[in-house]
PDB file of N, CA, C and O in Angstrom, chain B, residues numbered from 101:
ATOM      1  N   UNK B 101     -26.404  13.840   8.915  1.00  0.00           N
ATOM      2  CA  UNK B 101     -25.642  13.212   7.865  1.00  0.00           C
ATOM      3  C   UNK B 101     -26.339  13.516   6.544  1.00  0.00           C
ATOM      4  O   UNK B 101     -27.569  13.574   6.555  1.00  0.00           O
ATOM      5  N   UNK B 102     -25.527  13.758   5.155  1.00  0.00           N
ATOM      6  CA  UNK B 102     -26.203  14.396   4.159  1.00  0.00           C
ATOM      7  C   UNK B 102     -25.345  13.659   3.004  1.00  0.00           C
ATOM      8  O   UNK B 102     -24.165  13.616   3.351  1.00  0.00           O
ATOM      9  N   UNK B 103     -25.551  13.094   1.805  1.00  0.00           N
ATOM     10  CA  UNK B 103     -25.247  12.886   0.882  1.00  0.00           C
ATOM     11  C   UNK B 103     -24.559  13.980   0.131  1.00  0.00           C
ATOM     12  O   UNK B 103     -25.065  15.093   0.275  1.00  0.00           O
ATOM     13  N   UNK B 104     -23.520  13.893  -0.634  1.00  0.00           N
ATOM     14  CA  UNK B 104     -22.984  14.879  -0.913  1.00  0.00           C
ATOM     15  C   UNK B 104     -22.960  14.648  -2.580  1.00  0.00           C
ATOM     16  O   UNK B 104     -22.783  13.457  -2.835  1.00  0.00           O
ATOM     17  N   UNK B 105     -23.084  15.433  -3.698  1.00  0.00           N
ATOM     18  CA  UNK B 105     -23.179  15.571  -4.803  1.00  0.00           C
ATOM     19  C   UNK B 105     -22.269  16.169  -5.602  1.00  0.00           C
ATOM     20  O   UNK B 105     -22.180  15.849  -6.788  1.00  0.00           O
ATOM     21  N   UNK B 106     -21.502  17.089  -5.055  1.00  0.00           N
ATOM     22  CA  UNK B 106     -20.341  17.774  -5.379  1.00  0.00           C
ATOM     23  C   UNK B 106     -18.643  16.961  -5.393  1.00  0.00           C
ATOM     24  O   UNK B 106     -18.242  16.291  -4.442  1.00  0.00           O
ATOM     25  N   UNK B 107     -17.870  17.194  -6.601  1.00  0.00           N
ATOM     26  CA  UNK B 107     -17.354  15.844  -6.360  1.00  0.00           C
ATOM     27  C   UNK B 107     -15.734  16.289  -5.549  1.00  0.00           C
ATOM     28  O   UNK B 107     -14.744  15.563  -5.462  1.00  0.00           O
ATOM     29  N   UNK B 108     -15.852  17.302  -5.181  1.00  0.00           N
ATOM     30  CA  UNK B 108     -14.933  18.029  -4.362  1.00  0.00           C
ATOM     31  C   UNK B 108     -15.029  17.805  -2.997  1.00  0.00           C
ATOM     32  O   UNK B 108     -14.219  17.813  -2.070  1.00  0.00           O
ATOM     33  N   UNK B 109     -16.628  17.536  -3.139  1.00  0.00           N
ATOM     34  CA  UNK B 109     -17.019  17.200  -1.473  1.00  0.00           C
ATOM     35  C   UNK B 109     -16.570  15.908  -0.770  1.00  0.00           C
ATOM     36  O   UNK B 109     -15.897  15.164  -1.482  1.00  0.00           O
ATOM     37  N   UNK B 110     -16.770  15.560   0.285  1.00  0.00           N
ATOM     38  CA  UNK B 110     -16.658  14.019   0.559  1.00  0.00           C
ATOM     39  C   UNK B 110     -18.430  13.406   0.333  1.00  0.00           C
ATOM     40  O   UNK B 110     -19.466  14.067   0.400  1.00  0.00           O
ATOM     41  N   UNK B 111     -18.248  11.905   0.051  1.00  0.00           N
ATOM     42  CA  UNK B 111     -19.494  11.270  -0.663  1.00  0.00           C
ATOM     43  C   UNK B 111     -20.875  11.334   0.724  1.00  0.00           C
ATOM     44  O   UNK B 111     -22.002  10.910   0.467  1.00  0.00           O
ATOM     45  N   UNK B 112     -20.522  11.923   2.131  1.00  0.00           N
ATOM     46  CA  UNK B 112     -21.053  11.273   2.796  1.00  0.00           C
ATOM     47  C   UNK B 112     -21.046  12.162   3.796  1.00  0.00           C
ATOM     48  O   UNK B 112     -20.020  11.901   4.424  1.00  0.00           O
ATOM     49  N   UNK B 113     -21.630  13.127   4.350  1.00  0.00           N
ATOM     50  CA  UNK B 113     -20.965  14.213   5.506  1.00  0.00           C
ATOM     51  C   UNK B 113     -21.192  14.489   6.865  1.00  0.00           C
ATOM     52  O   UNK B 113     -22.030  15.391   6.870  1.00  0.00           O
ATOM     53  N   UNK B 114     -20.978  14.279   7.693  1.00  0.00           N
ATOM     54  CA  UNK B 114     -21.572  14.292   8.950  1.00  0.00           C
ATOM     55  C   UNK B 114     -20.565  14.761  10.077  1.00  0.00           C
ATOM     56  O   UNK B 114     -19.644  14.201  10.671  1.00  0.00           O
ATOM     57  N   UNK B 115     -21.321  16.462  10.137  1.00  0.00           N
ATOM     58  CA  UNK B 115     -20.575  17.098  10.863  1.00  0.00           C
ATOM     59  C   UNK B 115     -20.163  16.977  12.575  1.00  0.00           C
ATOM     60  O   UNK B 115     -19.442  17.752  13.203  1.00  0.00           O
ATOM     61  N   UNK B 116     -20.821  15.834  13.050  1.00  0.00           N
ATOM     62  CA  UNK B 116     -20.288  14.910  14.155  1.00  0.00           C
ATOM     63  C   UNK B 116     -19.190  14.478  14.588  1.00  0.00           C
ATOM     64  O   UNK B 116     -18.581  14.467  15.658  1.00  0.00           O
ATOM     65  N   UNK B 117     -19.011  14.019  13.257  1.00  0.00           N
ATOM     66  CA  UNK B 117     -17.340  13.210  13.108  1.00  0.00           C
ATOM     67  C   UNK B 117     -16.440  13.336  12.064  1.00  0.00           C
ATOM     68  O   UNK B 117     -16.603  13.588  10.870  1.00  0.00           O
ATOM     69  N   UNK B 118     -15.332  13.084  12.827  1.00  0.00           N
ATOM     70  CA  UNK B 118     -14.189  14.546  11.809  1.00  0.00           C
ATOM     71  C   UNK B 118     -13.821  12.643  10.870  1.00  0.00           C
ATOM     72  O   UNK B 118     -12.902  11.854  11.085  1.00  0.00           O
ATOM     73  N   UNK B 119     -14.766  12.567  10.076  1.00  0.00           N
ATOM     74  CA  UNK B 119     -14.542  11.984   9.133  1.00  0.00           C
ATOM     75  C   UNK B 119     -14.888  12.173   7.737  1.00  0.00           C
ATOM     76  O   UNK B 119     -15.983  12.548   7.319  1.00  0.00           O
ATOM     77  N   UNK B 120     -13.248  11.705   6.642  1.00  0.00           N
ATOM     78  CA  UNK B 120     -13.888  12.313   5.031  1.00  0.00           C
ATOM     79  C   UNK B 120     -14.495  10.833   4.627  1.00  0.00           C
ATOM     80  O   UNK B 120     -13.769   9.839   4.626  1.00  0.00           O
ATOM     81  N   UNK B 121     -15.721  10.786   4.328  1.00  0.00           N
ATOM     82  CA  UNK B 121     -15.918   9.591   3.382  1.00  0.00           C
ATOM     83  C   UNK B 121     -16.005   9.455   2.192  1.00  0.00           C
ATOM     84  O   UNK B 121     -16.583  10.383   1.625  1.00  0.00           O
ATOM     85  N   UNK B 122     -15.589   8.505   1.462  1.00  0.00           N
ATOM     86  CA  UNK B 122     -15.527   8.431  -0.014  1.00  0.00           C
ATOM     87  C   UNK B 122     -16.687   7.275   0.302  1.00  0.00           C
ATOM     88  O   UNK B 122     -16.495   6.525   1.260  1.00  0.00           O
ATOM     89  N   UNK B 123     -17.755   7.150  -0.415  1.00  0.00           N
ATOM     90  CA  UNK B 123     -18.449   5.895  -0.264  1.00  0.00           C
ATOM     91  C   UNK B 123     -18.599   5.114  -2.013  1.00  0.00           C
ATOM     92  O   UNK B 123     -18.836   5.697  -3.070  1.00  0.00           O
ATOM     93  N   UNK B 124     -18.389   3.833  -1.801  1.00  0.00           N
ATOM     94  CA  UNK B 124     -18.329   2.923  -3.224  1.00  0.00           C
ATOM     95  C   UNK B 124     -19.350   1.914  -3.218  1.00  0.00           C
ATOM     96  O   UNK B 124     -19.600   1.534  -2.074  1.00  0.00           O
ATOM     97  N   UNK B 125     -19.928   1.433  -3.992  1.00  0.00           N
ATOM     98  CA  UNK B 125     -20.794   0.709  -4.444  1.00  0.00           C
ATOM     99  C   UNK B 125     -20.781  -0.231  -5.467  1.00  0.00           C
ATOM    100  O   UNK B 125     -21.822  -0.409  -6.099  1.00  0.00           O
ATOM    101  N   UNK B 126     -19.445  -1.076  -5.830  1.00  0.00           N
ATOM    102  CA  UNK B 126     -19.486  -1.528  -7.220  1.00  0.00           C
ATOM    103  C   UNK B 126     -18.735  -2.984  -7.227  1.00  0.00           C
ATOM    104  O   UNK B 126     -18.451  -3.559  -6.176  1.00  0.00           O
ATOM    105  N   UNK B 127     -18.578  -3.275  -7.932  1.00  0.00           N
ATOM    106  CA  UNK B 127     -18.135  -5.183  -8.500  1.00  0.00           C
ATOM    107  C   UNK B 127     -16.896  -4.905  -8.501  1.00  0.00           C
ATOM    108  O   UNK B 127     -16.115  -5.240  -7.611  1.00  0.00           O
ATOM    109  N   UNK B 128     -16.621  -4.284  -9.480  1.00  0.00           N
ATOM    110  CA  UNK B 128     -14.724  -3.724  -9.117  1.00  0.00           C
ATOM    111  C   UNK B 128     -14.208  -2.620  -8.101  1.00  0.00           C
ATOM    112  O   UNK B 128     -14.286  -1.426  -7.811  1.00  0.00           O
ATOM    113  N   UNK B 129     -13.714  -3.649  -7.809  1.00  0.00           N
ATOM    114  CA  UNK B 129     -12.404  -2.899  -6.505  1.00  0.00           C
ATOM    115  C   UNK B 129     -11.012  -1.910  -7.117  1.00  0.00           C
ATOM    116  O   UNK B 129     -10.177  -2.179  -7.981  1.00  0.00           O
ATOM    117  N   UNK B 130     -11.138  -1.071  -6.527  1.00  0.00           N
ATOM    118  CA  UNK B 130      -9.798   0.007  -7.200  1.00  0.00           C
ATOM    119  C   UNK B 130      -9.800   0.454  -5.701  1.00  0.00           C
ATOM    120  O   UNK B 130     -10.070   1.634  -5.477  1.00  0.00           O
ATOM    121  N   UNK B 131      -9.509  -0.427  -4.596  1.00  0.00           N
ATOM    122  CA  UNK B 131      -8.803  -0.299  -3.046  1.00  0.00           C
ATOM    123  C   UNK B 131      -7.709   1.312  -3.451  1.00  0.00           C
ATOM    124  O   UNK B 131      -8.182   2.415  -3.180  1.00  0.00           O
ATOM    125  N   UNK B 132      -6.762   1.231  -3.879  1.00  0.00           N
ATOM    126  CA  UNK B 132      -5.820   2.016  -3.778  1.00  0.00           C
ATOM    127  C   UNK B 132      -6.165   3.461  -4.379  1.00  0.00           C
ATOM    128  O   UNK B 132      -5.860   4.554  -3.901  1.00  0.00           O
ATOM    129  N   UNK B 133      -7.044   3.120  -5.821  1.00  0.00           N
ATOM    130  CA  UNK B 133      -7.172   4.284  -6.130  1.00  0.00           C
ATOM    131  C   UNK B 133      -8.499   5.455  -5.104  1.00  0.00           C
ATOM    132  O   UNK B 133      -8.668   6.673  -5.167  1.00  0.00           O
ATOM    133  N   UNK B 134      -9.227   4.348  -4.222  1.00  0.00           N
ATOM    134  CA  UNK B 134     -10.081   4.731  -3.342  1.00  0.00           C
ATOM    135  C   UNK B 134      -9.735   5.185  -2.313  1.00  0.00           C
ATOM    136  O   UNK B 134     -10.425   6.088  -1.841  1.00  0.00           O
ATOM    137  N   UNK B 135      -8.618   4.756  -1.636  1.00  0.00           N
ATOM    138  CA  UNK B 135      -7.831   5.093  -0.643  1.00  0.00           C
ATOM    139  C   UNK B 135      -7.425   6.657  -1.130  1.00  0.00           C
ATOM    140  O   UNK B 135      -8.064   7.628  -0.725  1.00  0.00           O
ATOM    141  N   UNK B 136      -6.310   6.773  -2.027  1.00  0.00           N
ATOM    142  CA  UNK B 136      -5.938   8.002  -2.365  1.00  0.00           C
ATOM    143  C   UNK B 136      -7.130   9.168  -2.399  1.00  0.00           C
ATOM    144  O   UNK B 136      -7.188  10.182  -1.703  1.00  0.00           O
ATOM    145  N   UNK B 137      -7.920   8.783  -3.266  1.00  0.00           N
ATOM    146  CA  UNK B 137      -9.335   9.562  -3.038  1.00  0.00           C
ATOM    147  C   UNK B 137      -9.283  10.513  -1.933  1.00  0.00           C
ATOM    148  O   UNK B 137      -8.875  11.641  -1.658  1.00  0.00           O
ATOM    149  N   UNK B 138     -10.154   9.087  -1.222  1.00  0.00           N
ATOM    150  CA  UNK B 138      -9.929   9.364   0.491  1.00  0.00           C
ATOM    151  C   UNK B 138      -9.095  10.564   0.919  1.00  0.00           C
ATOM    152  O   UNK B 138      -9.518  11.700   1.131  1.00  0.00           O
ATOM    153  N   UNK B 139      -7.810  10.117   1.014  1.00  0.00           N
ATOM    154  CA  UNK B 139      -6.687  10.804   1.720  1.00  0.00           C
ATOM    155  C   UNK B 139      -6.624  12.172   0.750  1.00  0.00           C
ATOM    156  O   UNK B 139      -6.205  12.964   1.595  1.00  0.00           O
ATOM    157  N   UNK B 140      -6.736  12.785  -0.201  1.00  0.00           N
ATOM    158  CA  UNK B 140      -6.518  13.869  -1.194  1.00  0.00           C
ATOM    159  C   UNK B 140      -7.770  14.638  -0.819  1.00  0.00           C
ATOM    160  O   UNK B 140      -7.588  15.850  -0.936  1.00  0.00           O
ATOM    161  N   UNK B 141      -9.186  14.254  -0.335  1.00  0.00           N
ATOM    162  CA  UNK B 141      -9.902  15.178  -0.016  1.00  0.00           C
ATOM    163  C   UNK B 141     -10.131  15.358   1.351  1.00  0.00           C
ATOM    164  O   UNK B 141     -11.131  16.049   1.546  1.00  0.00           O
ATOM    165  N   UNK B 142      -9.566  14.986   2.366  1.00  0.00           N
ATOM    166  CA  UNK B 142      -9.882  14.849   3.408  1.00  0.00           C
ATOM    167  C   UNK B 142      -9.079  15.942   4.016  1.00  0.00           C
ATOM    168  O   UNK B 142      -8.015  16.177   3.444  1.00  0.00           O
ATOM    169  N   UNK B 143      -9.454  16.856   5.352  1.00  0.00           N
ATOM    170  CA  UNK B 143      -8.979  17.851   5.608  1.00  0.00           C
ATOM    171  C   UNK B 143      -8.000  17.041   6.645  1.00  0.00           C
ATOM    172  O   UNK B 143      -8.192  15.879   7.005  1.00  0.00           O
ATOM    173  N   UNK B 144      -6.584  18.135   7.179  1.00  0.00           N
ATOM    174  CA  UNK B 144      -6.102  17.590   8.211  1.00  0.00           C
ATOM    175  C   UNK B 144      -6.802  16.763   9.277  1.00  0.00           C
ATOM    176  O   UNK B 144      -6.799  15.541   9.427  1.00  0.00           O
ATOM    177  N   UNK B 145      -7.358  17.645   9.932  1.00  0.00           N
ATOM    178  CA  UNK B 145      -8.084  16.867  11.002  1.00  0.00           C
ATOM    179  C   UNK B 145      -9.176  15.826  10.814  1.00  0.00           C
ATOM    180  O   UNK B 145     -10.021  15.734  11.704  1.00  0.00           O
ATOM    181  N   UNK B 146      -9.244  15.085   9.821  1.00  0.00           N
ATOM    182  CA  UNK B 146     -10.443  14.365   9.010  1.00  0.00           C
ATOM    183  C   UNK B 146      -9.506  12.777   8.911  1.00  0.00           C
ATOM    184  O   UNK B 146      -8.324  12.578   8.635  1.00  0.00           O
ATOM    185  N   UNK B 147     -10.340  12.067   9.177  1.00  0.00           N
ATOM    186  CA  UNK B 147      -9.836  10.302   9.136  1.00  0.00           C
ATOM    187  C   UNK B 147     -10.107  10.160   7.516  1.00  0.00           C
ATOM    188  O   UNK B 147     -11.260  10.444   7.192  1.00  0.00           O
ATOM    189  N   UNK B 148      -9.543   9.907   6.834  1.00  0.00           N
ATOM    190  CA  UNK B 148     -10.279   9.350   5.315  1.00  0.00           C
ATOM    191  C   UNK B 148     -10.418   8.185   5.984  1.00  0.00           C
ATOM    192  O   UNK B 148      -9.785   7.577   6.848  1.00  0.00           O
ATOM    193  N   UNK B 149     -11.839   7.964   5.093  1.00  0.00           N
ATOM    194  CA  UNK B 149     -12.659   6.670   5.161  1.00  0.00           C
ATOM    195  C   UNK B 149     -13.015   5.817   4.090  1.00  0.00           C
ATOM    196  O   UNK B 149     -13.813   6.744   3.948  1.00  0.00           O
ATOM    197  N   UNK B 150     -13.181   5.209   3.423  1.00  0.00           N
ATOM    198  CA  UNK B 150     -13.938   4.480   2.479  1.00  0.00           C
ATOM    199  C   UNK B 150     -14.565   3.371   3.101  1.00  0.00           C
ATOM    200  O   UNK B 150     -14.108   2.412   3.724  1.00  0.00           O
ATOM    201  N   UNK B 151     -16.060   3.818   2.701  1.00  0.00           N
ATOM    202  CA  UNK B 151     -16.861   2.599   2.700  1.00  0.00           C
ATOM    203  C   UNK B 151     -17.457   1.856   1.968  1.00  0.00           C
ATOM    204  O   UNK B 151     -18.412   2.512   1.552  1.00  0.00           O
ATOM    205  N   UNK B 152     -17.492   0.528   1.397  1.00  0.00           N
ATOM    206  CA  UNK B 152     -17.412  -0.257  -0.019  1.00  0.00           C
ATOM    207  C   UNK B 152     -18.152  -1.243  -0.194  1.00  0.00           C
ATOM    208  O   UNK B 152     -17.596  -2.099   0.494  1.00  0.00           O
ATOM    209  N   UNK B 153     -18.824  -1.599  -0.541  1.00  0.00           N
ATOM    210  CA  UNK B 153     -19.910  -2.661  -0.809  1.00  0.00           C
ATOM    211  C   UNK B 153     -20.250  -3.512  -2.042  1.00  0.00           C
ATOM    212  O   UNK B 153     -21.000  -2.842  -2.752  1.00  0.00           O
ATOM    213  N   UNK B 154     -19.998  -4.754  -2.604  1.00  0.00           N
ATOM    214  CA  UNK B 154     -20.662  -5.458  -3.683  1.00  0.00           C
ATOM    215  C   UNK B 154     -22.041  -5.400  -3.821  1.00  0.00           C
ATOM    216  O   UNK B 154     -22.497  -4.425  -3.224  1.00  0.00           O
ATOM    217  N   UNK B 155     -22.852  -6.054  -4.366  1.00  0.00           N
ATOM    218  CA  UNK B 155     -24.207  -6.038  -4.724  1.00  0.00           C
ATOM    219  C   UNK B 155     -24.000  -7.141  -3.487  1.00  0.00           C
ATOM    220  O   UNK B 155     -22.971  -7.661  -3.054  1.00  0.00           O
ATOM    221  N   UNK B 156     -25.663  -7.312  -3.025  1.00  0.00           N
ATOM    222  CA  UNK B 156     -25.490  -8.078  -1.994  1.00  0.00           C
ATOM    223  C   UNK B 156     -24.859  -8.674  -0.511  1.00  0.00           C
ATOM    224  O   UNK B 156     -25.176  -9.525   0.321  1.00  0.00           O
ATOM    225  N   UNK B 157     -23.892  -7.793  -0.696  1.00  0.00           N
ATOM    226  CA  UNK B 157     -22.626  -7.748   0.512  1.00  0.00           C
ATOM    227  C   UNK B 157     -23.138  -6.684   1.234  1.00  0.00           C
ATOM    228  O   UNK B 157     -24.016  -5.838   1.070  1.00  0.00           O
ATOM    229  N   UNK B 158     -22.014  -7.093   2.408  1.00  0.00           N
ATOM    230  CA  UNK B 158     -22.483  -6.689   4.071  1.00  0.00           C
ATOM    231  C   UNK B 158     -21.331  -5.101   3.673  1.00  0.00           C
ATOM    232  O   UNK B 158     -20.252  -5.451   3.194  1.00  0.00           O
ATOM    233  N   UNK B 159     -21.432  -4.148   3.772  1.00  0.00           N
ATOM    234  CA  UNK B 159     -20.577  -2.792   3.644  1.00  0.00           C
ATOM    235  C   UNK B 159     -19.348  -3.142   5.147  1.00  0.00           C
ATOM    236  O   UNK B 159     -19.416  -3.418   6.345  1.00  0.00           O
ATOM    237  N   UNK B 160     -18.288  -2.893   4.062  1.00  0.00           N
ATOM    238  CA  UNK B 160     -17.043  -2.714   4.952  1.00  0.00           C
ATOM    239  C   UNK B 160     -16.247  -1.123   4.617  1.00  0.00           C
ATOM    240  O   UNK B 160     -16.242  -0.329   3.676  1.00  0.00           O
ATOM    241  N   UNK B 161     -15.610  -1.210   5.981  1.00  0.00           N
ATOM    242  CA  UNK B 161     -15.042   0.517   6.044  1.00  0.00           C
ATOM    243  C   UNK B 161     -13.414   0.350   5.873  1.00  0.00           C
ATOM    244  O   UNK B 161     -13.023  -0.702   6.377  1.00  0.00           O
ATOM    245  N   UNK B 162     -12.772   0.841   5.505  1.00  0.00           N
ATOM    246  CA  UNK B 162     -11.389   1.335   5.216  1.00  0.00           C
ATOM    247  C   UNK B 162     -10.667   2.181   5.386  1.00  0.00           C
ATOM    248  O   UNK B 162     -10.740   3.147   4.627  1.00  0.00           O
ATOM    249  N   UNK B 163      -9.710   2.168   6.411  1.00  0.00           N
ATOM    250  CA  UNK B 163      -9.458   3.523   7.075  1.00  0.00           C
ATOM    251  C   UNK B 163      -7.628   3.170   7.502  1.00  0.00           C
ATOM    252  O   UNK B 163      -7.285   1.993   7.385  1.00  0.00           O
ATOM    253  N   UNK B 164      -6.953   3.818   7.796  1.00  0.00           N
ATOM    254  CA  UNK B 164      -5.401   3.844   8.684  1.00  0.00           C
ATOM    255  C   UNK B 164      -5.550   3.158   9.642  1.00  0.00           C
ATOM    256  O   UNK B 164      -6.645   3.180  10.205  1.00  0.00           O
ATOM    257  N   UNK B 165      -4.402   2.255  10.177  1.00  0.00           N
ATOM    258  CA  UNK B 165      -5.045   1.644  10.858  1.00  0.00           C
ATOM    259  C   UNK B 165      -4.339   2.221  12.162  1.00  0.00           C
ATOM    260  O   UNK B 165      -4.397   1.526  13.177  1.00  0.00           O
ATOM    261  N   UNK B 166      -3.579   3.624  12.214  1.00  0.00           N
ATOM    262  CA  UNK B 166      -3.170   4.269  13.290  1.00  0.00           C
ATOM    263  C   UNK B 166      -4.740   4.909  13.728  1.00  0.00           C
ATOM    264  O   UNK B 166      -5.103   4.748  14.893  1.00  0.00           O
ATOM    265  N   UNK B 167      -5.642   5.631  12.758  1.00  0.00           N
ATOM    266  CA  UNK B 167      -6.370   6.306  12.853  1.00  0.00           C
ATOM    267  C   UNK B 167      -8.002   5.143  13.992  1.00  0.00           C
ATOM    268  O   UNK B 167      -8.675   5.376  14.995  1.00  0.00           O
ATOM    269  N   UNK B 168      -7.892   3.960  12.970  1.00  0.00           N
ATOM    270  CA  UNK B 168      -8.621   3.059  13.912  1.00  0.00           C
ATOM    271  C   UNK B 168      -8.424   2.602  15.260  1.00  0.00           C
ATOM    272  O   UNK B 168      -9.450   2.488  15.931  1.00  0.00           O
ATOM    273  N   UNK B 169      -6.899   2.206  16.010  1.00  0.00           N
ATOM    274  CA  UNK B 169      -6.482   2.788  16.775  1.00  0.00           C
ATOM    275  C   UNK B 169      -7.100   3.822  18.100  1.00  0.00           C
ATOM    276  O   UNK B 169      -7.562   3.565  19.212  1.00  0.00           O
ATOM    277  N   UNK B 170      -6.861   4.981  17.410  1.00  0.00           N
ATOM    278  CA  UNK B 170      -7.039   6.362  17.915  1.00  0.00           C
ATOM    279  C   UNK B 170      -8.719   6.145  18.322  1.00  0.00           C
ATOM    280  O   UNK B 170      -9.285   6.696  19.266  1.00  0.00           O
ATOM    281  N   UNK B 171      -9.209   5.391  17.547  1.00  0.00           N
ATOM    282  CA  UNK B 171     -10.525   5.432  17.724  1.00  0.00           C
ATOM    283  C   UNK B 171     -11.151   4.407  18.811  1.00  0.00           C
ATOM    284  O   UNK B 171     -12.260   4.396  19.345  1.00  0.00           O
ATOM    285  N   UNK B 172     -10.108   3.608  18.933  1.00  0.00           N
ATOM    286  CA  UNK B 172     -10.531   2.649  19.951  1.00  0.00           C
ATOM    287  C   UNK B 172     -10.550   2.977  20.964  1.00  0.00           C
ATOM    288  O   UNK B 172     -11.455   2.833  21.785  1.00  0.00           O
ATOM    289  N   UNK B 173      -9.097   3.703  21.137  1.00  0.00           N
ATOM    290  CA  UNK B 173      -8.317   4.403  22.312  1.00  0.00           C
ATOM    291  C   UNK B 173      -9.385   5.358  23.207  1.00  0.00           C
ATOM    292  O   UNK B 173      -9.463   5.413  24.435  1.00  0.00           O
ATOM    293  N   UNK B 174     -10.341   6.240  22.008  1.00  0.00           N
ATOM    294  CA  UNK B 174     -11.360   7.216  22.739  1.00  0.00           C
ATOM    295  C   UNK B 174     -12.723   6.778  23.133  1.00  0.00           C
ATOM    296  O   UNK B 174     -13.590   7.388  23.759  1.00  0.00           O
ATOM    297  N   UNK B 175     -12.712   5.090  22.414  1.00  0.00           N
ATOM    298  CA  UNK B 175     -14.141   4.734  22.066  1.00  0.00           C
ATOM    299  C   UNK B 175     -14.315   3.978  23.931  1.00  0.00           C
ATOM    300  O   UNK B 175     -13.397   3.673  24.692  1.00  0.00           O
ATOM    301  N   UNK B 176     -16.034   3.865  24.195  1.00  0.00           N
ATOM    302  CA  UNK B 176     -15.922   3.616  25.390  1.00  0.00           C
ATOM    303  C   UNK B 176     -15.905   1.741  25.170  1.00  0.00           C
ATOM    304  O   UNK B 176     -16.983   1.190  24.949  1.00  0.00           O
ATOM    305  N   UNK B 177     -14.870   1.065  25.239  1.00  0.00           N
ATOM    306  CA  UNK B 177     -14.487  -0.676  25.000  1.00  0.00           C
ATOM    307  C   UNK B 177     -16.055  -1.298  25.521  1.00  0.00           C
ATOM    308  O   UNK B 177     -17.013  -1.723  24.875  1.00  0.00           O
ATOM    309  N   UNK B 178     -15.765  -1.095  27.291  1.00  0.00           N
ATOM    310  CA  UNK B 178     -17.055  -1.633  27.820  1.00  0.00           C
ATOM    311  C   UNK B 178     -18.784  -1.875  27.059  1.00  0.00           C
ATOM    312  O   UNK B 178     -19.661  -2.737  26.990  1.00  0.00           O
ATOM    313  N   UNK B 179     -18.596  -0.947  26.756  1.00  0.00           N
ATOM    314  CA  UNK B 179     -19.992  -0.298  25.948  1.00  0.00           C
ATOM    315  C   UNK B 179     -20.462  -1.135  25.109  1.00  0.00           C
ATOM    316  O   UNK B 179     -21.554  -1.704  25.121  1.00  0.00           O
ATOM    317  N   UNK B 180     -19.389  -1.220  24.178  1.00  0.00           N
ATOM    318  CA  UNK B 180     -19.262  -2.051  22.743  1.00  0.00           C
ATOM    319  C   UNK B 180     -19.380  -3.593  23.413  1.00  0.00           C
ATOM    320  O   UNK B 180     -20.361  -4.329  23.300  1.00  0.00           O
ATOM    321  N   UNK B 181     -18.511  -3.806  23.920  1.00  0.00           N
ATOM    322  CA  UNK B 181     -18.460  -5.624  24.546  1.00  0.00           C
ATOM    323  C   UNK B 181     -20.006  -5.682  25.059  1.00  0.00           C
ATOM    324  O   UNK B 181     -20.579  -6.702  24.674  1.00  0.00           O
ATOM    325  N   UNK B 182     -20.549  -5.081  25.596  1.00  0.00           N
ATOM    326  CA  UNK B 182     -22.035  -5.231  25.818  1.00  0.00           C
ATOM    327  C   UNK B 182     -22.874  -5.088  24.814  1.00  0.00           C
ATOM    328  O   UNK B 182     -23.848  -5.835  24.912  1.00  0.00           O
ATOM    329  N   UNK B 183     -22.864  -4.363  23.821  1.00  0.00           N
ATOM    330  CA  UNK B 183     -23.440  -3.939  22.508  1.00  0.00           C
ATOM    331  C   UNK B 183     -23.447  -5.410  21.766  1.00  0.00           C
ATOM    332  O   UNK B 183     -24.579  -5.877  21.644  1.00  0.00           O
ATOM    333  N   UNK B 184     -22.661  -5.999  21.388  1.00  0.00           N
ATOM    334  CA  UNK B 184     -21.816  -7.060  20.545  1.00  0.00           C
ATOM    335  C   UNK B 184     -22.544  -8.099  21.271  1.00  0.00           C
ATOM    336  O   UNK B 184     -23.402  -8.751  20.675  1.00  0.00           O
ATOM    337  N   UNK B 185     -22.236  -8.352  22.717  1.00  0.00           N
ATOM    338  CA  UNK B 185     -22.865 -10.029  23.107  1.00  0.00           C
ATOM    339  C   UNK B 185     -24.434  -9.789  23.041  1.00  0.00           C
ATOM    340  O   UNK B 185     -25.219 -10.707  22.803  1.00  0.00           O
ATOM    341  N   UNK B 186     -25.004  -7.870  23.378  1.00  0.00           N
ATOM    342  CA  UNK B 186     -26.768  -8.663  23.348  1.00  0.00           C
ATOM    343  C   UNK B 186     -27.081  -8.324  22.136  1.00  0.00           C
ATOM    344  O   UNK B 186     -28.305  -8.383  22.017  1.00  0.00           O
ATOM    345  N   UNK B 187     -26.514  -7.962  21.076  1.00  0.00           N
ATOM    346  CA  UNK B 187     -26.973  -7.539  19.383  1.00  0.00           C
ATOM    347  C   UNK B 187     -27.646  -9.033  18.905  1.00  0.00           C
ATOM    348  O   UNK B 187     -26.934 -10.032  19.003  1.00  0.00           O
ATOM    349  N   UNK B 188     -28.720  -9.129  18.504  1.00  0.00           N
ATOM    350  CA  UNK B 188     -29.484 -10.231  17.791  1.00  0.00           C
ATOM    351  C   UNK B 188     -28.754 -10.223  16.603  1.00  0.00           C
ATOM    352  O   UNK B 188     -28.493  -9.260  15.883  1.00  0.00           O
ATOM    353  N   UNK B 189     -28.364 -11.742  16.434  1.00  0.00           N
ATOM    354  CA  UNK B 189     -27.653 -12.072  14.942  1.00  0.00           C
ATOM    355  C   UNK B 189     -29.051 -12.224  13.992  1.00  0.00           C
ATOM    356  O   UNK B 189     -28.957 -12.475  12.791  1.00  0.00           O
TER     357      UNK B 189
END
């Protein structure tokens, strides 16, 4: 995974997963204009993503929610339900 500097690029790159990220960091929210972002640089086969954070806040992700979905559909469920009950709060 590599930070990206180029503003053509996506903010965030990781050739793992066919995901474009736009990543945000700020007090004001522009959801829609971030979304579009997203979706305008992202290749076909690429989920646009945005991931968004206040000062102090926990980072949340933003994505289609056909595409989240799709992701569940491949993701292994079991795995996660075990992940989740022994994760230390």
């Amino acid at each position: 995974m590599q930070s990206q500097q180029n503003h053509n690029a996506a903010d965030v790159e990781c050739k793992a997963l066919p995901i474009h990220w736009e990543v945000k960091r700020t007090e004001k929210v522009s959801l829609h204009d971030w979304i579009a972002q997203a979706k305008g640089g992202a290749k076909d086969e690429e989920i646009p993503v945005v991931a968004w954070r206040k000062n102090n806040a926990p980072w949340y992700a933003i994505l289609p929610l056909d595409d989240l979905i799709e992701i569940l559909q491949c993701a292994d469920i079991e795995a996660l339900r075990i992940r989740k009950t022994t994760k230390p709060k």
